[in-house]
C-alpha positions in Angstrom: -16.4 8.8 29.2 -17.2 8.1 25.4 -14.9 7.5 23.4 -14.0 7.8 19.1 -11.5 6.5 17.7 -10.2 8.2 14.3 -9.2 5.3 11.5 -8.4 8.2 9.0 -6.6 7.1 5.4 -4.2 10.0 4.2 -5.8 12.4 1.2 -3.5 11.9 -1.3 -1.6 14.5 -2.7 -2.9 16.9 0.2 -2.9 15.3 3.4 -1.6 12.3 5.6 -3.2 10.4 7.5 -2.0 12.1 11.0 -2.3 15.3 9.4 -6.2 14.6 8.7 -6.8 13.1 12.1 -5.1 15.8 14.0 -7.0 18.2 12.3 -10.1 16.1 12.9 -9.3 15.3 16.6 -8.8 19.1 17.2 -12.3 20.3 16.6 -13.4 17.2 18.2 -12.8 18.1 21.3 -13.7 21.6 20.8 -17.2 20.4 19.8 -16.9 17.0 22.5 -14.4 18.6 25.6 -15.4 15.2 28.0 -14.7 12.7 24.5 -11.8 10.8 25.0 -10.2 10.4 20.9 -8.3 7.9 19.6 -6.0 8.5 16.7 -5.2 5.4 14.7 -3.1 6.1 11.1 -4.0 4.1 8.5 -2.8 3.0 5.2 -4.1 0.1 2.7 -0.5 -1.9 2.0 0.6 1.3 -0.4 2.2 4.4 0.5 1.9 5.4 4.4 2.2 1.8 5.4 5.3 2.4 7.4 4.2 5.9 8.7 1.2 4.3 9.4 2.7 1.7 11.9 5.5 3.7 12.9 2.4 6.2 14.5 1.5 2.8 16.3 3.7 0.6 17.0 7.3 -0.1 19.3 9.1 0.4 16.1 12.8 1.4 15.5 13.1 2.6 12.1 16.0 2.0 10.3 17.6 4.3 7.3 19.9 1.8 4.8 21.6 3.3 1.2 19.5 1.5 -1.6 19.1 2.0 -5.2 16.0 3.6 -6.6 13.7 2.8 -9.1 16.8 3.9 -11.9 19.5 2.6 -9.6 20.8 6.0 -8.1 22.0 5.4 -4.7 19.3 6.7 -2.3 18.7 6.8 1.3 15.2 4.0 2.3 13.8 3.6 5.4 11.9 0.3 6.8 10.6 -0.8 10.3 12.0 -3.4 12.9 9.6 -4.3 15.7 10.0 -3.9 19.3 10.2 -8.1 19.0 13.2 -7.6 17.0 12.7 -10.4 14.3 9.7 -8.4 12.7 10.3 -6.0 9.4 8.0 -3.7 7.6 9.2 -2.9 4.4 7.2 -0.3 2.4 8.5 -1.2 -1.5 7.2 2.5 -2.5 10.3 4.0 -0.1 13.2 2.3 -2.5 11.4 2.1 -5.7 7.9 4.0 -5.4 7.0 6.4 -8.4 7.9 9.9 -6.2 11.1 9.1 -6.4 11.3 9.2 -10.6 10.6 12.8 -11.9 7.8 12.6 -14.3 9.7 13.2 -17.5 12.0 10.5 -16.5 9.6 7.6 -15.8 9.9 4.8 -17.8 8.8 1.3 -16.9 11.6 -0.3 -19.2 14.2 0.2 -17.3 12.8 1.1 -13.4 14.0 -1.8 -11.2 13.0 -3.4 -7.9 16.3 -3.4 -7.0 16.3 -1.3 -4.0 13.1 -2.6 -2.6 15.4 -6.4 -2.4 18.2 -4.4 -0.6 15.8 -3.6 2.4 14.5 -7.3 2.3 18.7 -8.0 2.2 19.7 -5.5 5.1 16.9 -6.6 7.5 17.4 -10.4 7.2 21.3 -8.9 7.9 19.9 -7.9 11.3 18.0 -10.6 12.4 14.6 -10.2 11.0 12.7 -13.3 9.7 8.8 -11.7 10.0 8.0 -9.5 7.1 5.3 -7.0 6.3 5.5 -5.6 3.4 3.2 -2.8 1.9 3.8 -2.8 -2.2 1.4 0.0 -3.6 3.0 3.2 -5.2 5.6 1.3 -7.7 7.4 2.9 -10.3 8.1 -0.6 -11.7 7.2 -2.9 -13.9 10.1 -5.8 -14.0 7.9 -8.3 -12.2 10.1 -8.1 -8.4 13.0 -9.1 -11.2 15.3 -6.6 -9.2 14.1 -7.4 -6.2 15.2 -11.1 -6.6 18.3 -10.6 -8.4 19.6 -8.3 -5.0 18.6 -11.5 -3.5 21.2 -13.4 -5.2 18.6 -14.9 -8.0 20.7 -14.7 -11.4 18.4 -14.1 -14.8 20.4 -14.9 -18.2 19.1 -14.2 -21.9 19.1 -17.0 -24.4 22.4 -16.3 -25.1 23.6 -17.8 -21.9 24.2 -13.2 -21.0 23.8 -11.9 -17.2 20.5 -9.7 -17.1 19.9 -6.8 -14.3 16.4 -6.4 -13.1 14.4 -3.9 -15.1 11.4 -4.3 -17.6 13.7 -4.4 -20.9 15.3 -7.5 -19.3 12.2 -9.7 -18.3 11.1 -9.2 -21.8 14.6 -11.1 -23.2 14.6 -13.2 -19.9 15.7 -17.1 -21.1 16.6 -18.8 -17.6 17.3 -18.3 -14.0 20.0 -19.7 -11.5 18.6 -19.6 -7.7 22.0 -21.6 -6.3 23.0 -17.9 -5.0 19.7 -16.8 -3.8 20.0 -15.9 0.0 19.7 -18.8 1.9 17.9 -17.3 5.1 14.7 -16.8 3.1 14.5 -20.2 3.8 13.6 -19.1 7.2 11.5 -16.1 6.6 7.7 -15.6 6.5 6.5 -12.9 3.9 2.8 -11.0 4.5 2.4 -9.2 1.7 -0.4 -6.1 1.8 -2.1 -5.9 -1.1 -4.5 -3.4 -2.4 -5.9 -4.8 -6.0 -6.5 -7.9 -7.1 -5.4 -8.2 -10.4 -3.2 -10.9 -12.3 0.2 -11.4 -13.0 -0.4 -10.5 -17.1 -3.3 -10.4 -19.3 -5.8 -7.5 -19.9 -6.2 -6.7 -16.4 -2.9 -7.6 -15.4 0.5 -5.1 -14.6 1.6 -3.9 -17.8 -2.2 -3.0 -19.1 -3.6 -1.9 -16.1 -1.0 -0.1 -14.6 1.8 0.6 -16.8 0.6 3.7 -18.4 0.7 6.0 -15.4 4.1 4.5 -14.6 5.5 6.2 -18.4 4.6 3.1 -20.8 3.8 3.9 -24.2 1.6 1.7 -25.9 4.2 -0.2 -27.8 5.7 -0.5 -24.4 2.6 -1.9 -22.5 2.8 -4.5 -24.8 5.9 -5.8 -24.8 5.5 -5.9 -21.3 2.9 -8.2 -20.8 4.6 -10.3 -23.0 7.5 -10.7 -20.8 5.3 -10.9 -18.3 3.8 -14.2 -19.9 7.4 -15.0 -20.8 8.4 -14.9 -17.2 5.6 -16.4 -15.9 6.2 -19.3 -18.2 9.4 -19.6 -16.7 8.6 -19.7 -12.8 5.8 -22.6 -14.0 9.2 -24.5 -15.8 11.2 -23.9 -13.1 9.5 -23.4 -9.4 6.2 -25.3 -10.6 4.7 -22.5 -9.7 1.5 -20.7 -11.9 1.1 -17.1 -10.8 -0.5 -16.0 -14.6 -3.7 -15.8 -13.3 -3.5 -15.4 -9.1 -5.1 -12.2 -7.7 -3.1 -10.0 -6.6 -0.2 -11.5 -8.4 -0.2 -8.2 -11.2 0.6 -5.6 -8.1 3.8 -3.4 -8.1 3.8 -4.1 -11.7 4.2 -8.0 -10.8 6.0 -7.9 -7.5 3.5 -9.5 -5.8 3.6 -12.8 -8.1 7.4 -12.6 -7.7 7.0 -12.6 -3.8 4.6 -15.4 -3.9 6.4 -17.8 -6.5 9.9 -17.6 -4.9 8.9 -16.3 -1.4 6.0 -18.4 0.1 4.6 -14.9 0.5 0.8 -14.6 1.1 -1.0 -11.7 -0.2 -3.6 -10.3 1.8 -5.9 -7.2 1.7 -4.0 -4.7 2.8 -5.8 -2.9 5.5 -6.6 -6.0 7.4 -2.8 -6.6 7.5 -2.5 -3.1 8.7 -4.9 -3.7 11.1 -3.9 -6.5 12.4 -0.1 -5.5 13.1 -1.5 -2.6 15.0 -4.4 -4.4 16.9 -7.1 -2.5 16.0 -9.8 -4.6 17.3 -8.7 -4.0 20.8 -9.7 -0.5 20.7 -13.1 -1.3 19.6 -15.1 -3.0 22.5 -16.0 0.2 24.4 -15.7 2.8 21.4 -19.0 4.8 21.0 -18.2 6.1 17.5 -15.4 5.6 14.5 -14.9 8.2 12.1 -12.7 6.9 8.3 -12.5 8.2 5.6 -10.2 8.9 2.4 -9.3 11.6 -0.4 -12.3 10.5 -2.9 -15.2 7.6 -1.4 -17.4 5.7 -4.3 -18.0 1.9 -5.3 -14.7 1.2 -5.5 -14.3 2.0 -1.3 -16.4 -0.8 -0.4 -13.6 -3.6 -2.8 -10.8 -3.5 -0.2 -9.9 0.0 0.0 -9.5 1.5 4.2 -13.0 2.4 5.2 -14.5 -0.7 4.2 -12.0 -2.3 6.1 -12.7 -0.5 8.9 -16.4 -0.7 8.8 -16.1 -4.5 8.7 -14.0 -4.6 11.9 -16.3 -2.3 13.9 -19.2 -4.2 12.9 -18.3 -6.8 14.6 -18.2 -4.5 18.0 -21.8 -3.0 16.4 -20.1 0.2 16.8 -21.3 2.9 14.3 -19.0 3.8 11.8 -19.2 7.5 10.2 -17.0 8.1 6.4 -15.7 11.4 6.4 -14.2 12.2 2.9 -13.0 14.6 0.4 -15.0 13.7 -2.0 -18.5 11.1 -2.0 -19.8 9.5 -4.5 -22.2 7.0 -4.9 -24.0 7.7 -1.4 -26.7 5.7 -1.6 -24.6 2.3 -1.9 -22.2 3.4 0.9 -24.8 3.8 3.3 -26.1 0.1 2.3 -23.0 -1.2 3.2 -23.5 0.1 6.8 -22.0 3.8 7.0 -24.2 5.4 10.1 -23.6 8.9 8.4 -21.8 10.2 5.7 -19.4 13.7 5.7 -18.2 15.1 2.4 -15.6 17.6 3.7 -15.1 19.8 0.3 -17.8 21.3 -1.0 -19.3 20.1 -4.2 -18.6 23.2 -6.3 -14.9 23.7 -5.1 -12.4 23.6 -7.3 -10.5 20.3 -7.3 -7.5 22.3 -7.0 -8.5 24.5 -4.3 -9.9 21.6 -2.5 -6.8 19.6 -2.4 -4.1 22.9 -1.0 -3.3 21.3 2.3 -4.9 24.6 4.4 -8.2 24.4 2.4 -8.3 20.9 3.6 -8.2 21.4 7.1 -11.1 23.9 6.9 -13.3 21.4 5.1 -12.7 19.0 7.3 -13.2 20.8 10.3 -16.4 22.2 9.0 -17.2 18.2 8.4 -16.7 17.8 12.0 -18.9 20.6 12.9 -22.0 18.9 10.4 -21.1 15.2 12.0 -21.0 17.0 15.7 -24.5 18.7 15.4 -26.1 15.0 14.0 -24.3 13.0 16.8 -24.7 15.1 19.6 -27.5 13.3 21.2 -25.3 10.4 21.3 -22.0 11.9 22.6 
């Protein structure tokens, strides 16, 4: 029996990823009755992460009263493992940018607050193992929240107690770590990570990713410099430099915060996704996998899900078809090894008619139908 295995990142804003694969699936075995499909949700370390694995994995999932991104009580989720010392946190469920209304978004005072509290009531029940997915932030305080739910205290140079937000790591003077939680000591932090850019600078949190988070100009600017400020500080005080570490400028700096005070190693995102789920085991005798994503161009092949993907089922020299909303930039995806490529919405529909959830699922199973007819011969 042959066999496909789906590896499907969500379309965003319309679709997740189950909801695209089951769709997918469906006319797959109308078009292939005696295939045998695999469904494997996928994320790239941002939102979906912990839907993702949850689709997967032995998980329990666990619901704990955090603070959101402007420190309203909130109900979170996160995973524990079926080996019960394993975590996966998704930052985006306690302090993502869904959770702030668009009007009331403002980088100044969001806070990573929340996101520590998960890290808090999972080391509470045993865990020591931590994945943590930290795309989708609303944030921009540099994981300053985050690490004062931790027990890290931040003062101004008046000697005054500062609470984690973006207004306080611009006036931040000195930190006290003799409260910090002492079984981080024993805990290992993986960290996905989908970009690679610094801690501060013109491609770093505040410039790069601030805007769409509600910074004004003025505001982009004084964060970067309490970016620099705080970055300044870790060197002074952990001897650690994470200015200039890729990676570091994700979550609006939550990444650098993870890695200066938390040993944490950031690593592409989808191959920490696919790792946790063992993805390669499904590959030996696979005879096709199908990815794909809401929109495909250059930036697909720098880290995003189907190049990770592609990569792992090269290895098998299994054939790898992208199936996506939109494609751009054809000629470069099929370089990088694509054996066909599906654009499921047609190129003179209506971005917003393309993305309405049942439109979707029409395109896509017509994009099945165009991938069945070129792959029959070998199904």
């Amino acid at each position: 029996m042959k066999k496909i295995v789906l590896a499907i990142d969500s379309y965003k804003g319309c679709l997740s990823s189950k909801e695209v694969e089951t769709c997918v699936e469906q006319e797959l075995h109308v078009r292939f009755p005696d295939c045998k499909v695999v469904c494997f949700p996928v994320a790239d370390g941002g939102e979906g992460l912990l839907e993702a694995l949850a689709g997967i994995l032995d998980m329990q999932l666990i619901h704990a009263e955090v603070h959101d991104p402007l420190m309203r009580v909130c109900d979170a989720r996160y995973g524990i493992l079926e080996d019960g010392v394993t975590a996966v946190i998704e930052m985006a469920e306690a302090s993502g940018l869904p959770l702030v209304a668009v009007p009331e978004r403002d980088p100044m005072r969001a806070s990573t607050f929340g996101t520590g509290e998960l890290i808090a009531d999972a080391l509470q029940k045993g865990c020591r193992k931590f994945l943590t997915g930290i795309g989708g932030s609303a944030t921009n305080d540099a994981g300053m929240g985050m690490l004062e739910a931790l027990g890290v205290r931040f003062f101004d140079e008046n000697g005054f107690l500062l609470h984690g937000s973006g207004e306080s790591m611009c006036r931040i003077s000195r930190m006290d770590l003799t409260l910090m939680d002492s079984r981080l000591k024993e805990a290992d932090f993986q960290v996905a990570c989908d970009v690679d850019n610094p801690f501060c600078g013109e491609r770093g949190a505040a410039y790069v990713f601030a805007p769409q988070k509600g910074a004004s100009p003025e505001q982009i600017r004084r964060l970067d410099e309490g970016m620099r400020r705080f970055a300044a500080l870790m060197r002074r005080t952990l001897g650690k430099d994470v200015s200039c570490l890729a990676g570091a400028g994700a979550a609006g700096g939550l990444g650098g915060a993870l890695c200066a005070f938390l040993g944490a190693r950031l690593l592409p995102g989808i191959d920490v996704m696919l790792d946790a789920a063992r993805f390669d085991e499904v590959l030996p005798d696979a005879s096709l996998v199908i990815t794909g994503e809401g929109c495909s161009d250059l930036q697909t092949l720098m880290g995003k899900v189907p190049s990770g993907i592609l990569r792992r089922a090269q290895r098998f020299d299994v054939p790898v078809c992208l199936m996506s909303g939109r494609i751009e930039e054809k000629d470069a995806l099929l370089r990088a090894g694509f054996a066909g490529l599906f654009e499921a919405s047609p190129s003179d529909m209506p971005l917003e008619e393309a993305v309405k959830p049942e439109t979707a699922k029409e395109n896509l199973r017509r994009a099945v139908q165009a991938l069945a007819r070129l792959m029959e011969d070998k199904l």
